[in-house]
C-alpha positions in Angstrom: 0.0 0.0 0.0 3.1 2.3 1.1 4.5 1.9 -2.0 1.4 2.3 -4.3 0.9 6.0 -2.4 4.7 6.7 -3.4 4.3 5.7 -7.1 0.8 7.4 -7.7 2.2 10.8 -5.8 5.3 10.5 -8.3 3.0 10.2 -11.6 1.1 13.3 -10.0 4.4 15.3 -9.5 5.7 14.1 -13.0 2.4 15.4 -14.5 2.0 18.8 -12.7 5.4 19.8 -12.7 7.5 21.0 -16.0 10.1 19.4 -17.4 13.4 20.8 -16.7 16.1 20.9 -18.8 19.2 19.1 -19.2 22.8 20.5 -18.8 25.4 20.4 -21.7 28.1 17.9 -22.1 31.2 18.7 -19.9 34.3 16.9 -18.7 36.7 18.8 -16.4 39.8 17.5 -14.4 41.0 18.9 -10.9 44.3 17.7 -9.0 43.9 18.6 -5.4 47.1 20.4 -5.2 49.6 21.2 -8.1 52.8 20.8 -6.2 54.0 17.4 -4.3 56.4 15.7 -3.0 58.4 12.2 -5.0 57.0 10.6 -2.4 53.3 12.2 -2.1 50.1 10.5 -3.3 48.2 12.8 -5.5 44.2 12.6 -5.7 42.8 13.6 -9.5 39.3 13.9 -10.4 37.3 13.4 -13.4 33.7 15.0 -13.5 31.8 14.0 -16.6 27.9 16.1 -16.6 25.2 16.8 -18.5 25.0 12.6 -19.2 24.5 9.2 -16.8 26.8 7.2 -18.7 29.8 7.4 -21.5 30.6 5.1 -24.1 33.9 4.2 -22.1 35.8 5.4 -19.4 37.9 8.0 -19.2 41.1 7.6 -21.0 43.6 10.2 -19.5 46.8 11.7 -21.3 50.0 12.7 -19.4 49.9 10.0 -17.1 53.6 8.3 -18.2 55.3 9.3 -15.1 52.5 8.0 -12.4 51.6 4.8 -11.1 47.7 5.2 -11.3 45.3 3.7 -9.2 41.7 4.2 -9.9 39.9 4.5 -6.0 36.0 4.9 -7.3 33.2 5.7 -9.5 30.6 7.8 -8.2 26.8 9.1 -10.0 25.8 12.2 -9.2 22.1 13.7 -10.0 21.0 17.1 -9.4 17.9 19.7 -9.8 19.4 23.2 -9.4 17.3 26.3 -10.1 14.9 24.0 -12.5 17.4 22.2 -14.3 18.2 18.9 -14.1 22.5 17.8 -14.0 23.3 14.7 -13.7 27.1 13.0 -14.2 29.8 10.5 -13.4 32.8 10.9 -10.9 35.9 9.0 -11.7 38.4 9.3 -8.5 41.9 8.2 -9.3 45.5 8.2 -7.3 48.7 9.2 -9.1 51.9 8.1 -7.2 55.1 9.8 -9.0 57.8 8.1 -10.3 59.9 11.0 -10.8 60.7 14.6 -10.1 59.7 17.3 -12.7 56.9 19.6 -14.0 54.1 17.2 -16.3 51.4 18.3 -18.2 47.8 15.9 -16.7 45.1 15.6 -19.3 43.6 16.3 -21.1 40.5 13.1 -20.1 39.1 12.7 -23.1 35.5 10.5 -23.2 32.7 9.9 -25.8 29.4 9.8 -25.8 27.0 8.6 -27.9 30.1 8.4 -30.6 31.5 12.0 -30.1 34.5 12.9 -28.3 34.6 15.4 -25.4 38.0 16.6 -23.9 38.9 18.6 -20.9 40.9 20.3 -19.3 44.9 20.0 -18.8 46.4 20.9 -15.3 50.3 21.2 -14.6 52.0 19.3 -11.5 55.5 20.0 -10.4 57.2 16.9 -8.9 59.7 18.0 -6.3 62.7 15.9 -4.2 61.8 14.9 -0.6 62.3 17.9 1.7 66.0 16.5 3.5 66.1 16.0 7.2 67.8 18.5 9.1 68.5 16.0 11.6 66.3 17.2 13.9 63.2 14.9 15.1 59.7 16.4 14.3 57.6 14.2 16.4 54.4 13.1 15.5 52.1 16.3 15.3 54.2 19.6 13.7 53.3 22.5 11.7 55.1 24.1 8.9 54.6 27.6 6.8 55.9 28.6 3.6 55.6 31.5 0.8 55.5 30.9 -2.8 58.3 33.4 -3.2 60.7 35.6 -0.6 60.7 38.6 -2.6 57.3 40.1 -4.1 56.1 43.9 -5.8 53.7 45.9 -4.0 50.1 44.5 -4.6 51.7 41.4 -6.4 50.4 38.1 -4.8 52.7 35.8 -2.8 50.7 32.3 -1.6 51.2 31.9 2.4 50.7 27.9 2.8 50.4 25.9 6.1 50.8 22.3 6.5 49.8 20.2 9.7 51.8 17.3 9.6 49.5 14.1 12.0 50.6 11.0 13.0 48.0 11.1 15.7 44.0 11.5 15.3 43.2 15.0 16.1 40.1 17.1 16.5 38.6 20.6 17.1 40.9 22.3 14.7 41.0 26.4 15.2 43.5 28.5 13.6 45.1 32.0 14.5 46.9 33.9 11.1 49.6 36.5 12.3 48.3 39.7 12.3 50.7 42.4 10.9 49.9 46.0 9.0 49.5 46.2 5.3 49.4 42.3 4.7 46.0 41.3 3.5 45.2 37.3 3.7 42.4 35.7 1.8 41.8 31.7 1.9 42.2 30.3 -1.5 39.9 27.3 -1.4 39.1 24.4 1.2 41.6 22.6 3.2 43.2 19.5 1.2 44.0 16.3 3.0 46.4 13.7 1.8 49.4 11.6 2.6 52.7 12.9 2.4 56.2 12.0 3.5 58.7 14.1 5.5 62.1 13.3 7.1 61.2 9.3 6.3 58.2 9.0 8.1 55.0 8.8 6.8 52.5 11.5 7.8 48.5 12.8 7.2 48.9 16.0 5.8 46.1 18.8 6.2 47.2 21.8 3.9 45.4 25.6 4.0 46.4 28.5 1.6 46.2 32.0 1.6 47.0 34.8 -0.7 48.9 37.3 0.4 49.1 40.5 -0.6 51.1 43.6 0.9 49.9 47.3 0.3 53.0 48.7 1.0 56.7 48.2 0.3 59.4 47.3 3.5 60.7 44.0 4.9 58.1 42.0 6.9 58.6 39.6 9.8 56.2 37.3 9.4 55.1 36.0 13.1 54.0 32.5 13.3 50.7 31.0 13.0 49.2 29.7 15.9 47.2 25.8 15.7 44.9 24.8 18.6 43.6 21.2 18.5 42.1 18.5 20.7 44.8 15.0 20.5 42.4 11.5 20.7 45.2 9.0 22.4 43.6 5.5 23.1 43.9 4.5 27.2 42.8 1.4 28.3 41.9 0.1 32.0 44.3 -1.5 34.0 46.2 -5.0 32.4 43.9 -8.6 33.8 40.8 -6.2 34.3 37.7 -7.2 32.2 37.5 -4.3 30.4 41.5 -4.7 28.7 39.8 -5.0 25.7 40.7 -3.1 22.2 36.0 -3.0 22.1 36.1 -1.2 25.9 39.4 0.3 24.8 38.4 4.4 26.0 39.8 7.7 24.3 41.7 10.8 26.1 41.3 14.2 25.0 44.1 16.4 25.2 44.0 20.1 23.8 47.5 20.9 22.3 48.8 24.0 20.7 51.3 24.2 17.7 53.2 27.1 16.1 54.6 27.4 13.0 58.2 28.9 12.2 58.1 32.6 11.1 58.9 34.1 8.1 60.3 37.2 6.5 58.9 38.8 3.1 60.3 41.6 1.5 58.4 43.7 -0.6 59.7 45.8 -3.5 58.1 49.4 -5.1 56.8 49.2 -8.7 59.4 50.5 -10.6 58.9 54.0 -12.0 60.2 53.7 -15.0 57.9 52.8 -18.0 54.6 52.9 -16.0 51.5 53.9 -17.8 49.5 57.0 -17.6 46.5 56.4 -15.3 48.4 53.4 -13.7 45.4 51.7 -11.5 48.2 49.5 -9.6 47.0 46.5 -11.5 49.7 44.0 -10.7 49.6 40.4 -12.4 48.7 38.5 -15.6 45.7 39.8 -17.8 44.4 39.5 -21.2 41.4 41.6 -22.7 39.2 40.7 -25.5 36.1 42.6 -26.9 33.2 42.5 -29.2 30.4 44.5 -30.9 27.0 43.1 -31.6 25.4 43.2 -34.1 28.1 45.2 -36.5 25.8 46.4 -38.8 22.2 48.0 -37.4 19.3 50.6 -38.8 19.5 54.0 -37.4 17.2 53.9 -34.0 18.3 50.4 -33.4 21.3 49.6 -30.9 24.2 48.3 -30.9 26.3 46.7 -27.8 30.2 47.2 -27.2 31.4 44.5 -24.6 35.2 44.8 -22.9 36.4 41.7 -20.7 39.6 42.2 -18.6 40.4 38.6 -17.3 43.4 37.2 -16.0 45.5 36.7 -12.4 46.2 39.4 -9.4 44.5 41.6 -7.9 42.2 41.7 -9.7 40.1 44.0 -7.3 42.3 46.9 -9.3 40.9 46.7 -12.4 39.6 49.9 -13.4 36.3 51.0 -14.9 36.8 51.7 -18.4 35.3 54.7 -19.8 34.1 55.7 -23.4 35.3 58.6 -25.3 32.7 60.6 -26.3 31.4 60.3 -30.5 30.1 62.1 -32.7 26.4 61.4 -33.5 26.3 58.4 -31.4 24.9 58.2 -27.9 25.8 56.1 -25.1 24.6 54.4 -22.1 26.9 52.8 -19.7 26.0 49.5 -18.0 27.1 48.3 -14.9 30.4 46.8 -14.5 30.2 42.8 -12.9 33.2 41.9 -11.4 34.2 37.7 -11.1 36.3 36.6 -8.3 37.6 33.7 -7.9 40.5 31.3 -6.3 41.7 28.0 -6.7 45.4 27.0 -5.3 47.4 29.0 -7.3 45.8 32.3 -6.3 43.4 35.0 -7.1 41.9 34.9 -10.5 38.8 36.6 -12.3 37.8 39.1 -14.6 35.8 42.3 -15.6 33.0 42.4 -17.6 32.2 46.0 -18.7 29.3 47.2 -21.6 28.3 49.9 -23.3 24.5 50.3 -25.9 25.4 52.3 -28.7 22.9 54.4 -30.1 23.6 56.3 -33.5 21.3 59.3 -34.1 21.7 58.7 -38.6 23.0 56.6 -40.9 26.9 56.0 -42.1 30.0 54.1 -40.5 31.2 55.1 -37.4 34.8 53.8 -35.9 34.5 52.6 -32.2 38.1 53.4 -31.1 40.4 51.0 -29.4 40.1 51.6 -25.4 43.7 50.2 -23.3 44.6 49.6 -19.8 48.0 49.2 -18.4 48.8 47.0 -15.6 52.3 45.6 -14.3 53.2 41.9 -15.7 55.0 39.9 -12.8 56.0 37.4 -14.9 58.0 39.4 -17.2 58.9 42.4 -14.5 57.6 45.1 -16.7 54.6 47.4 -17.2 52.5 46.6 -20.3 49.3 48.1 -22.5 46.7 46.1 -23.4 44.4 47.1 -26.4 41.0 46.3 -28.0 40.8 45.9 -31.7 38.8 49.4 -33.3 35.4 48.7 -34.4 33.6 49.6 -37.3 29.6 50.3 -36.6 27.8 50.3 -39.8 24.4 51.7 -39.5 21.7 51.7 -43.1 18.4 53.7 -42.9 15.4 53.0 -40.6 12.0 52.8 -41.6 10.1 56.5 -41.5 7.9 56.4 -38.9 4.7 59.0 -39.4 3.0 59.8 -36.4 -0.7 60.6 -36.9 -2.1 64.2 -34.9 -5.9 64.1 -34.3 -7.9 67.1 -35.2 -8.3 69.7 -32.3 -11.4 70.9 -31.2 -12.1 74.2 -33.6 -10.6 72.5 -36.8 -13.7 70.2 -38.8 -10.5 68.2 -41.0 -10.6 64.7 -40.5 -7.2 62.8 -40.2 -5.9 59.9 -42.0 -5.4 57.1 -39.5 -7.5 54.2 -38.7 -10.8 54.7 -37.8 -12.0 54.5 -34.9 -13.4 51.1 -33.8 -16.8 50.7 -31.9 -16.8 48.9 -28.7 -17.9 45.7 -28.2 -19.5 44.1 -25.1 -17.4 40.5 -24.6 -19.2 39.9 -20.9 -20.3 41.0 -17.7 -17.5 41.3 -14.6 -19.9 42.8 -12.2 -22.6 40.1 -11.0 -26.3 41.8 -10.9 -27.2 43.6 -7.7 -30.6 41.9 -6.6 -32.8 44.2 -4.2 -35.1 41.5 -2.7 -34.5 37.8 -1.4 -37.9 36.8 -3.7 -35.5 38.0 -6.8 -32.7 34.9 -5.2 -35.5 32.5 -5.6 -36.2 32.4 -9.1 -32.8 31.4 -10.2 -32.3 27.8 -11.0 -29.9 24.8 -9.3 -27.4 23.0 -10.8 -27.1 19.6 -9.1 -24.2 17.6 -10.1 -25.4 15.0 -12.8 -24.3 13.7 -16.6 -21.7 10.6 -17.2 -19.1 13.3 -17.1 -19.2 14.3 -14.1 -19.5 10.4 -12.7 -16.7 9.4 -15.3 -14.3 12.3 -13.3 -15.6 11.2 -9.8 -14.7 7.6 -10.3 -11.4 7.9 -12.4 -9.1 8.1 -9.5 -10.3 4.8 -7.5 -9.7 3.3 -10.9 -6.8 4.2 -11.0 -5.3 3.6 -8.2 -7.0 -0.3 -8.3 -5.4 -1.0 -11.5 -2.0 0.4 -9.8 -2.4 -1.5 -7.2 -3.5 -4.7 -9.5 -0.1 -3.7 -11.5 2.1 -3.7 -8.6 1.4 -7.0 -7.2 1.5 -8.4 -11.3 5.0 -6.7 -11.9 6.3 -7.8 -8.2 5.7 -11.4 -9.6 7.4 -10.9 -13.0 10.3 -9.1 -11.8 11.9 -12.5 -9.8 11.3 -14.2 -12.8 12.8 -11.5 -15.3 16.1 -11.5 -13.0 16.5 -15.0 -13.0 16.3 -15.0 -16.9 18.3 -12.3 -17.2 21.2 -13.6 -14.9 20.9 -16.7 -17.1 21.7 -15.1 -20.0 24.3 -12.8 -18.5 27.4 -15.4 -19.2 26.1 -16.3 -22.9 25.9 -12.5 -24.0 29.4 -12.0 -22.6 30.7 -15.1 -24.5 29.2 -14.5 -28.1 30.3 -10.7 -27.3 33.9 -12.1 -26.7 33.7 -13.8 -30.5 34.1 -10.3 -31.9 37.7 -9.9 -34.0 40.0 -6.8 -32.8 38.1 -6.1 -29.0 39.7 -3.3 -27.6 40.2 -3.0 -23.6 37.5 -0.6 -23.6 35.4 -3.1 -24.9 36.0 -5.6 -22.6 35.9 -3.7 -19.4 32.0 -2.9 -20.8 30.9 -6.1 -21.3 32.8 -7.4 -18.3 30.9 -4.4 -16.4 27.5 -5.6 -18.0 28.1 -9.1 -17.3 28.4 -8.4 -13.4 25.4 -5.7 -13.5 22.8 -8.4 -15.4 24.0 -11.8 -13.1 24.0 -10.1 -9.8 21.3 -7.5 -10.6 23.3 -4.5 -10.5 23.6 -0.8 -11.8 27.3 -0.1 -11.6 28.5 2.7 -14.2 32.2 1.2 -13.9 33.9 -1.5 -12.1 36.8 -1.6 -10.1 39.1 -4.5 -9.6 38.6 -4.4 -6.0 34.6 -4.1 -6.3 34.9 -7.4 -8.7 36.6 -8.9 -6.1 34.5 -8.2 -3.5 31.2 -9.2 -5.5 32.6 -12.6 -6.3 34.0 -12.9 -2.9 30.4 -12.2 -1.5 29.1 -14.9 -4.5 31.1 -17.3 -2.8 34.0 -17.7 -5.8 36.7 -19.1 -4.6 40.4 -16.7 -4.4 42.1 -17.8 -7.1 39.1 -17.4 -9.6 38.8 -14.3 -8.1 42.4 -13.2 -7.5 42.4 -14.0 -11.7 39.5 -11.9 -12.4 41.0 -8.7 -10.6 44.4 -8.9 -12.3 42.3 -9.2 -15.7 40.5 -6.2 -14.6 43.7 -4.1 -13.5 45.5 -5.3 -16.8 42.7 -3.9 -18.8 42.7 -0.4 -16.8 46.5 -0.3 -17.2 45.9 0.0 -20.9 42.9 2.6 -20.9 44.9 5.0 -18.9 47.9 5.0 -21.3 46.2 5.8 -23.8 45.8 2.4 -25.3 42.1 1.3 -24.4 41.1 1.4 -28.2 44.2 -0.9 -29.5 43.5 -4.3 -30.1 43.2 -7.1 -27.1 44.5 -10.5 -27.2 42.7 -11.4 -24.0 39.3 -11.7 -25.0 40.3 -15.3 -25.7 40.6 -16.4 -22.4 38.4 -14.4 -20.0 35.3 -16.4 -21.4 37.3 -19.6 -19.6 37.2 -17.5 -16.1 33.7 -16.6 -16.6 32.7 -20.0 -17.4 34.6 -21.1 -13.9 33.1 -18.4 -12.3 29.3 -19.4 -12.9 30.4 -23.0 -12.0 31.7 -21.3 -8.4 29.2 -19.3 -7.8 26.5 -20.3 -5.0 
C-alpha cells in the first residue's frame, strides 16, 4: 500500500510539474594540489555532466610518469534552479615516479560516438624535503611562501601544513596579524598523505593569498594551531575491560606554532609605468566585441570589454568611453568575477556599453587600453582592444498621426476608430429582494461526465495497485532470466575480431550488473573482487579476475584502451569457472 501511495504521488508530481532541462556535455579535471612531493600520493578527479553514462571510461593523457590507481566511480544527480544535472565521478591516485613539472590531461570521453575533452592541469614533482636532523615528532606544523621577494600588490601564496601521526580534532586557527598584509583563503583545506624526514604523515594543507599594500621587509610572526589530541587509554592490564572494544579515548588540547617568516616587498618601478596606472599587478588579457556590426539607425548596438586574468584583480579599473560624434551612449554596470583556486586570485571584468547612433553611415568605435604591471616578465604593459567599425543603413520613417483639435472640422488619416464591443459582464447583478434569489435555478451535479471524473481516481489507483502485485511477480522471474543469460551475452560478445580494452571492461561491467542485478556505471578491480567474494568464488578465480581487470585499466589509462586485445580469448574460460563457483 506504502508503495502504491509513493508511485501514484510520483505520476502526480511528473504530470504537474515541468520538465526541466538538461545541462550540456562537460568533462573537467582537478588535482587537489599542483605541487607534491616524489613521495606524495596525489588525488585527481574526473567530472563527466550533462550525461548518466559514456561510451567508455575515461582515458587520460600525461599519465607516463604516475603509477595510477583508480579509488572509485561515483553518480551524481542534481535539480538546481529547475534544471536537471546529472554526471559520473571518476576518482583516481597518481603516485610519481619521478621529479619534474608534467602536463595531466587532457580526459578525453565519448558519448554517444563524439569525443569530449577537458581540461589540462600542470603538477611539479619535487625531491623529498631533506632532514635536518632534527626529530619532528608526531604532530608539527610548517609555513611557507611561494616566493621571498614580491612587488607591491603582487600576490605571494602563504601555505600551512599540519603534519599528523595522531587523530586530532577541534581544529582552530590564528593567522599572524601584521599592517598592510591582506590574507584571503584560497579554497578548502586539502588532505592527503605525504612524507617528511622518512616518516610517513596525514597532511592537512590551508592557503592564503597574500598580498602587501606597501613596500618594507616583513617579519612574518607565526601561526598559531589549537587542537584537541584523541590517544587511546585502556583500564588496568587482567581487568575485564582490557579489551581493544572497551578500549576508552583521552582528550588532550594541544597548541602548535609554526616557524616565522620574513617577506620583502619591492616598489613598482617607475620607469615605464603607464599614464592612469590603477596599480594593477599580475597577468591579464582583454578581449572585446560589438553586436550586431551592422544595425538601422534607431536600433542599438552593444560594445562589450572583458579584462580577465590573475592578481589583484580587485584593481581593475572601470573603463570609460570617449565621447562620439552622432552616437549616444549608455553605460552598463560593470560585474566583477572573483575567484580562487590554489594557485591564487583569478577573475575578470565584464564592462558594456548600448550604442545608439542618431543617422545613418559608418562610425569607428576606437580602441580603449589599460596598463597594468606583468609579474611574470617584471615590466609594465598596454593592453588594447581591436577598433570597431559600426555600420548603421536607414530605418524605416515612422509618421506619427495628430488628431484634429477641437475648432478644426478636417478629418485625419489614421485608422478609424473602432466601436466597442460588449465581450461579458465582470460585475454580478445587484438583486434588491431575497424573492429576486428565488427564481434562479440549481445546478445539481449529474451527466456521465461528471461520474466518469468522480470515479477515475479509485480506478486508477485499483489498477495500480492490480499492477504492482502483477510486476512484483514478474520481476523475480525476469532477473533469473536475465542472470541466465548474462554469461552467454558476454561469451558470443567475446567472439568479436580486434576487441579493444575498452570493450572488454563494458561487457565485463555488463556481465556483473545483469548476473548479480546490479547498476554499476564502472567496475573496479577491487569491487569485482568483492562481489565474487560475496558470491562465494573461490580466491584464485577471483584473485584472476581482478588482475584481468587491472591489466585492462592499465591499458585505458595509457592511452591504449582502443588498441586491439589478445585477452578476450581467455576471459570467457574465467567466466565460465566463475558461474560454475558461484552459489
Amino acid at each position: 500500500m506504502k508503495r502504491a501511495t509513493i508511485f501514484l504521488a510520483a505520476v502526480f508530481l511528473f504530470l504537474i510539474l515541468p520538465l526541466p532541462a538538461h545541462a550540456d556535455i562537460s568533462i573537467t579535471l582537478r588535482l587537489d594540489r599542483n605541487e607534491a612531493m616524489l613521495m606524495d600520493s596525489i588525488t585527481m578527479l574526473v567530472k563527466l555532466s550533462g550525461v548518466r553514462k559514456g561510451d567508455s571510461r575515461p582515458v587520460l593523457k600525461g599519465l607516463e610518469s604516475f603509477d595510477v590507481t583508480r579509488t572509485g566511480t561515483s553518480s551524481r544527480f542534481e535539480i538546481i534552479n529547475g534544471k536537471m544535472n546529472s554526471g559520473i565521478d571518476y576518482t583516481y591516485l597518481l603516485r610519481p615516479k619521478k621529479t619534474g613539472s608534467f602536463k595531466i590531461g587532457p580526459a578525453e570521453v565519448k558519448v554517444k560516438g563524439k569525443t569530449f575533452r577537458s581540461n589540462a592541469e600542470i603538477l611539479k614533482i619535487a625531491e623529498p624535503v631533506r632532514s635536518s636532523g632534527t626529530h619532528r615528532g608526531p604532530l608539527f606544523l610548517k609555513a611557507a611562501l611561494s616566493s621571498r621577494k614580491i612587488y607591491v600588490e603582487e600576490e605571494a601564496v602563504y601555505s600551512l601544513k599540519l603534519y599528523c601521526r595522531k587523530r586530532v580534532g577541534d581544529l582552530s586557527l590564528n593567522l599572524p596579524e601584521s599592517e598592510h598584509l591582506a590574507f584571503k583563503q584560497l579554497g578548502k583545506p586539502v588532505e592527503y598523505q605525504g612524507v617528511y624526514n622518512g616518516e610517513s604523515y596525514k597532511i592537512l594543507e590551508v592557503r592564503y593569498s597574500l598580498i602587501a599594500s606597501e613596500e618594507g621587509i616583513y617579519a612574518i610572526r607565526p601561526s598559531r594551531m589549537n587542537m584537541t589530541v584523541l590517544e587511546s587509554r585502556r583500564r588496568s592490564p587482567g581487568s575485564l575491560f582490557d579489551d581493544p572494544f572497551f578500549s576508552m579515548s583521552s582528550r588532550r588540547p594541544m597548541t602548535l606554532d609554526s616557524e616565522p617568516l620574513e617577506l620583502e616587498v619591492v616598489p613598482l618601478p617607475e620607469m615605464g609605468r603607464p599614464a592612469g596606472f590603477s596599480g594593477l599587478v599580475g597577468t591579464f588579457e582583454i578581449e572585446s566585441g560589438l553586436e550586431p556590426s551592422r544595425i538601422k539607425t534607431g536600433e542599438s548596438a552593444t560594445l562589450t570589454i572583458r579584462l580577465r586574468g590573475r592578481g589583484n584583480i580587485k584593481r581593475i579599473p572601470d573603463l570609460k568611453m570617449p565621447d562620439l560624434d552622432q552616437i549616444k551612449i549608455y553605460e552598463d554596470q560593470p560585474v566583477l568575477e572573483e575567484k580562487t583556486d590554489s594557485k591564487g586570485l583569478t577573475g575578470a571584468k565584464t564592462m558594456k556599453w548600448a550604442l545608439v547612433p542618431e543617422k545613418e553611415g559608418r562610425y569607428r568605435i576606437p580602441p580603449l587600453s589599460i596598463g597594468f604591471f606583468d609579474t611574470g616578465k617584471h615590466k609594465y604593459r598596454t593592453l588594447k582592444t581591436r577598433p570597431r567599425s559600426l555600420d548603421v543603413l536607414p530605418g524605416e520613417p515612422t509618421r506619427v498621426q495628430a488628431p484634429a483639435g477641437p475648432d478644426k472640422g478636417k478629418t485625419t488619416e489614421g485608422p478609424a476608430k473602432k466601436a466597442v464591443k460588449e465581450i461579458g459582464h465582470d460585475i454580478l447583478p445587484v438583486h434588491a429582494s431575497m424573492k429576486d434569489l428565488a427564481t434562479g435555478s440549481r445546478e445539481r451535479p449529474g451527466g456521465l461526465v461528471f461520474w466518469v471524473l468522480l470515479l477515475l481516481p479509485l480506478f486508477v489507483y485499483g489498477g495500480t495497485l492490480c499492477g504492482l502485485k502483477i510486476g512484483r511477480k514478474s520481476a523475480d522471474s525476469m532477473t533469473a532470466a536475465k542472470a541466465k543469460k548474462a554469461a552467454k551475452d558476454f561469451i558470443r560478445q567475446c567472439r568479436q575480431d580486434d576487441l579493444s580494452s575498452n570493450d572488454l571492461i563494458l561487457y565485463i561491467t555488463n556481465y556483473f550488473n545483469n548476473r548479480f542485478g546490479l547498476s554499476l556505471g564502472s567496475l573496479t578491480p577491487d569491487e569485482a573482487a568483492g562481489i565474487m567474494e560475496s558470491k562465494g568464488v573461490s580466491p584464485e578465480t577471483t584473485n584472476k579476475m581482478k588482475d584481468v581487470i587491472k591489466t585492462l585499466e592499465d591499458a585505458v589509462y595509457t592511452g591504449k584502451g582502443y588498441d586491439g586485445c589478445e585477452m578476450g580469448e581467455n576471459i570467457p574460460k574465467l567466466i565460465r569457472q566463475m558461474e560454475k563457483e558461484i552459489r
